[in-house]
C-alpha positions in Angstrom: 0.0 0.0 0.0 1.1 3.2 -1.0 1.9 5.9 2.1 -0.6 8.8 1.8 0.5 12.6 1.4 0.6 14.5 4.7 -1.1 17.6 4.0 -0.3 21.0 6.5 -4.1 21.4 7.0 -4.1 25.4 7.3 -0.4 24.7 8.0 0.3 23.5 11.0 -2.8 24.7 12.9 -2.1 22.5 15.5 1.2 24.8 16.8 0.3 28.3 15.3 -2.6 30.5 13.9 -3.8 29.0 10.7 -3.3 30.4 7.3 -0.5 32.1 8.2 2.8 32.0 6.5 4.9 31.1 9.4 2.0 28.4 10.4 2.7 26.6 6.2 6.3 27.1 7.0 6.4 24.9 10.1 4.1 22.4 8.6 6.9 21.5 5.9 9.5 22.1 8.3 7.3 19.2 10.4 7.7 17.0 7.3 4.2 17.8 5.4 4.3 17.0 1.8 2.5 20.1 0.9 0.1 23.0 2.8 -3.3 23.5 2.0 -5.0 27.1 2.7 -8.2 28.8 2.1 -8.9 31.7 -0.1 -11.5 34.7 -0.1 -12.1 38.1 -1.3 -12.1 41.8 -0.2 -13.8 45.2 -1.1 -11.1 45.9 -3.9 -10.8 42.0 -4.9 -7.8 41.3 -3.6 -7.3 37.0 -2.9 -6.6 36.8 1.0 -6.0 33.6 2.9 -8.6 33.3 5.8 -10.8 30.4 6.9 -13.9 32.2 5.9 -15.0 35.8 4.8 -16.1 36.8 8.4 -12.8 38.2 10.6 -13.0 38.2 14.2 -12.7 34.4 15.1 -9.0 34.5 13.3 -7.9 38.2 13.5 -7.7 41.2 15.9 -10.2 42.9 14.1 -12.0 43.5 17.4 -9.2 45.1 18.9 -9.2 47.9 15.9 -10.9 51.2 16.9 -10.8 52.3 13.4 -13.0 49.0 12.4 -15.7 49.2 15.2 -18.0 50.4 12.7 -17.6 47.6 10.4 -19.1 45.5 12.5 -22.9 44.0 10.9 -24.9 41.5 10.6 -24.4 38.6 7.7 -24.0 35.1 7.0 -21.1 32.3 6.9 -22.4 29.3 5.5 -25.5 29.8 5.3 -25.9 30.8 8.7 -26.6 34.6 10.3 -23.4 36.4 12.0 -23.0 39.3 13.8 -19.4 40.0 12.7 -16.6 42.0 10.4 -16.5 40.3 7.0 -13.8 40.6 4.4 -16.0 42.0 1.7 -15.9 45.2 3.4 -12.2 45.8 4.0 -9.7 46.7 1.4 -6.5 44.6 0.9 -4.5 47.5 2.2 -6.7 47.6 5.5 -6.5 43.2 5.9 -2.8 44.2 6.0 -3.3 46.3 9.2 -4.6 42.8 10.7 -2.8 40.1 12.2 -4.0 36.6 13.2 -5.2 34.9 16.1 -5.7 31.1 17.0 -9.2 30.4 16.3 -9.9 27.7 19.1 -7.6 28.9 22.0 -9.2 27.0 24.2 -8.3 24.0 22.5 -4.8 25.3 21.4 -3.9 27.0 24.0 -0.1 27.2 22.9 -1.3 28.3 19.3 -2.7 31.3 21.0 0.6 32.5 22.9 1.1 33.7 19.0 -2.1 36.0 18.6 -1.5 39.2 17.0 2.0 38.7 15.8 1.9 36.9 12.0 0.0 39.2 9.0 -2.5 37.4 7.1 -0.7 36.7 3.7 -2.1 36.9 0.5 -2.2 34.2 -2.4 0.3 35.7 -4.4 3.1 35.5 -1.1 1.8 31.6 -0.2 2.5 30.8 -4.4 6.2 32.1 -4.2 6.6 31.1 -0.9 10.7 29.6 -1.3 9.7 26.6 1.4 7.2 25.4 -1.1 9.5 24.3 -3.5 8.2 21.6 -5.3 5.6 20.8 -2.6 1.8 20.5 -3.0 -0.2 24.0 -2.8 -3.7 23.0 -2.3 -5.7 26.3 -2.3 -9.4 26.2 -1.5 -11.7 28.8 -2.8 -14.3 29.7 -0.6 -18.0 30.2 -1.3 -19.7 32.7 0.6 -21.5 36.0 0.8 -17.8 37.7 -0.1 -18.4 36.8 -3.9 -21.9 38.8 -4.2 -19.4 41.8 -3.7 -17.0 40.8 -6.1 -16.9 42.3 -9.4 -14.9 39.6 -10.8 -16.4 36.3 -10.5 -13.6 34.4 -7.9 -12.6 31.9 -10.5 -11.3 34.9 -13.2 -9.8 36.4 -10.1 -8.0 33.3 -8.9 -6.5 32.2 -12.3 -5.1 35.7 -13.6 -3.4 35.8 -9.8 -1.8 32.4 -10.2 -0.7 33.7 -13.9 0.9 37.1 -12.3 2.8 34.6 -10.1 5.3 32.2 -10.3 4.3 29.3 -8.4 7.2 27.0 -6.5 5.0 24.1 -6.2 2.6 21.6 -7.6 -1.2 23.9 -7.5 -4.4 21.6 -6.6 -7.3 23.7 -6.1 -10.5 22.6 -4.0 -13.9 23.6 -3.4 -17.2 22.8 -1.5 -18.7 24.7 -4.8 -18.6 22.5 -7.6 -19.6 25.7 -10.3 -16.7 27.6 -9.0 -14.2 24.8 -9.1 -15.6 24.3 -12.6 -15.2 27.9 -13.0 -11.8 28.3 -12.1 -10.5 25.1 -13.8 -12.0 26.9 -16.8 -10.3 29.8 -16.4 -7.0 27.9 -15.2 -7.3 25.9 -19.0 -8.0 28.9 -20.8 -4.1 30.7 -19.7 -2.4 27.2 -20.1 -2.0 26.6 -16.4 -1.5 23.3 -15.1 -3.3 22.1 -11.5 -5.2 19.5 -10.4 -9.2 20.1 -9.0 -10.6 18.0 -6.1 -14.1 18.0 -5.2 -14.8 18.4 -1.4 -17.3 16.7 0.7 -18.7 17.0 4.2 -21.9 14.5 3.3 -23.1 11.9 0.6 -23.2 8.3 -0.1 -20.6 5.9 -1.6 -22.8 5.6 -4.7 -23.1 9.2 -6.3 -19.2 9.3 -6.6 -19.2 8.6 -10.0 -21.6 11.3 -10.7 -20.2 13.6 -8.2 -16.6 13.4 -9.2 -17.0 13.6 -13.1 -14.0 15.1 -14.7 -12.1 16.0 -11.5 -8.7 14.1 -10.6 -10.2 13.4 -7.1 -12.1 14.0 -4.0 -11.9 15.0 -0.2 -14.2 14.1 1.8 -14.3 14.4 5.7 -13.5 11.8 8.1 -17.2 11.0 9.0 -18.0 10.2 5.4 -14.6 7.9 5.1 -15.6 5.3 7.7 -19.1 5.5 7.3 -18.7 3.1 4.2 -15.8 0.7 3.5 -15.9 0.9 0.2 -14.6 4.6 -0.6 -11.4 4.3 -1.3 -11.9 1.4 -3.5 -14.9 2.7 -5.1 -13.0 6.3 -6.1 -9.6 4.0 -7.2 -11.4 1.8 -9.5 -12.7 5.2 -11.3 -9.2 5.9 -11.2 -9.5 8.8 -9.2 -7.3 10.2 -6.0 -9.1 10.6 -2.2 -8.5 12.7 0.2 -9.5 12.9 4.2 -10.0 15.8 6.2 -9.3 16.3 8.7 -7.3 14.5 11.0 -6.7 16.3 14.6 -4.4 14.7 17.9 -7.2 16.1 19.9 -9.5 13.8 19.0 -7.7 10.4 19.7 -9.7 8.2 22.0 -6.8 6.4 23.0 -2.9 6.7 21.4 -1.9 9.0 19.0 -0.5 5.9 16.9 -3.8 4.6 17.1 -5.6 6.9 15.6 -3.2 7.9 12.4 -3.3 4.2 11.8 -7.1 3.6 11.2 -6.5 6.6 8.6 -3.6 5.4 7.3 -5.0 1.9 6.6 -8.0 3.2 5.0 -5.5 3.5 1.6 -6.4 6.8 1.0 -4.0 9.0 -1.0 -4.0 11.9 1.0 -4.2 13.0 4.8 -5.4 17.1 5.7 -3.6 16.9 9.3 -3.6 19.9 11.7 -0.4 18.6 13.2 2.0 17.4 10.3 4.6 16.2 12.4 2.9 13.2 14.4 0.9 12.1 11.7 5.0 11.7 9.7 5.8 10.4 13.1 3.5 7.4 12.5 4.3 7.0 9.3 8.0 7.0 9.4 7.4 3.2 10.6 6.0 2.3 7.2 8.3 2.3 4.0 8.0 4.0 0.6 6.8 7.6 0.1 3.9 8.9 -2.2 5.1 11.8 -2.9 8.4 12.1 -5.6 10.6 15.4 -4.4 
């Protein structure tokens, strides 16, 4: 069996605040195989890396006087926040942020770190040096951010991956399939090579094949994995890649070991982990490597 990729979910969540640049640094310096991130939109359309378009659970926003009035009511996933949202900050004024751990209570040592890292944009993460031939796995967000946007997300993400020069292998995710259509698209049309993944948080085995279509894989979340034995065979046999997000030491019943193993064992061909490092830990003690540097 083929070793799966270890994937820096966010970076290395686990250690610092996510979607930073020092947090995707760590997470290959812990051994991860690539660093996957998330990507939304401003005022002025700039492509920032946050969790999701609304600010205060992973930035000071809060703490910024000049801001208070920002503060509104909106959505995030379909659900109704009172909150600062990315849509109505500039990318010069995201700059003036800096990140926070998102769970401290959780992560307690994660949050020693608030308010010190900026919150990078896609362009830095690209032609990030320490992502040299690694995977960059970008997720683009859907969300009440794009119904500001002049530029539909997809357009915006492609012409920013053509002004860069990217140091590593691009996948690109989303929950949305139109926008991962979209940007594939838009991603053909300039010559650019990447790979798209469909993500899943529900569905059954059987509506892979329809699901997937022309995409080179899947996620799908952990739940989903071993509610069914037969994913991983079922996506290979279409000849198509899976993914699992997202693996967390937190939530080991019993040994660390223990828990990487029953993902591990699944066969799937790639692991999100918020802590890169044990999950290489446990694999160390298996041979090969799935991913050719």
């Amino acid at each position: 069996m083929n070793l799966p990729l270890v994937i820096g979910h966010r970076g290395a969540c686990g250690y610092r605040p996510e979607n930073t640049m020092v947090s995707f640094q760590l997470a290959i310096d812990q051994g991860a195989d690539g660093v996957e991130f998330d990507v939304v939109t401003t005022l002025d359309d700039a492509l920032i890396i946050r969790h999701e378009n609304a600010l205060s659970g992973t930035t000071d926003v809060s703490l910024k006087r000049e801001f208070s009035n920002r503060r509104r009511d909106g959505s995030v996933d379909g659900n109704s926040v009172n909150d600062w949202f990315t849509e109505d900050f500039s990318g010069s004024e995201i700059a003036t942020l800096r990140a926070i751990e998102r769970v401290p209570e959780i992560r307690p040592g994660s949050a020693k770190f608030d308010g010190q890292f900026q919150i990078p944009d896609l362009k830095q993460v690209l032609e990030a040096d320490f992502l040299e031939k690694r995977l960059i796995v970008a997720e683009i967000k859907d969300g009440s951010h794009l119904e500001k946007s002049s530029v539909p997300i997809s357009k915006l993400f492609a012409e920013s991956v053509a002004g860069a020069v990217p140091r590593g292998k691009l996948v690109i995710e989303s929950f949305n399939r139109e926008i991962l259509e979209g940007t594939r698209m838009e991603m053909e049309n300039r010559g650019i090579a990447a790979e798209y993944f469909y993500l899943l948080d529900s569905g059954e085995v059987e509506q892979v094949k329809t699901l997937l279509g022309s995409f080179d894989g899947i996620s799908i979340s952990l739940s989903m994995l071993f509610s069914a034995e037969d994913w991983v065979k079922r996506i290979h046999d279409l000849g198509k890649k899976i993914w699992v997000y997202t693996a967390r030491a937190e939530q080991a019943e019993h040994s660390i070991e223990e828990y990487y193993l029953n993902i591990i064992d699944t066969g799937v061909d790639g692991i999100f982990a918020d802590q890169p490092d044990l999950l290489r830990r446990v694999l160390a003690d298996r041979s090969g490597s799935a991913y050719d540097y």
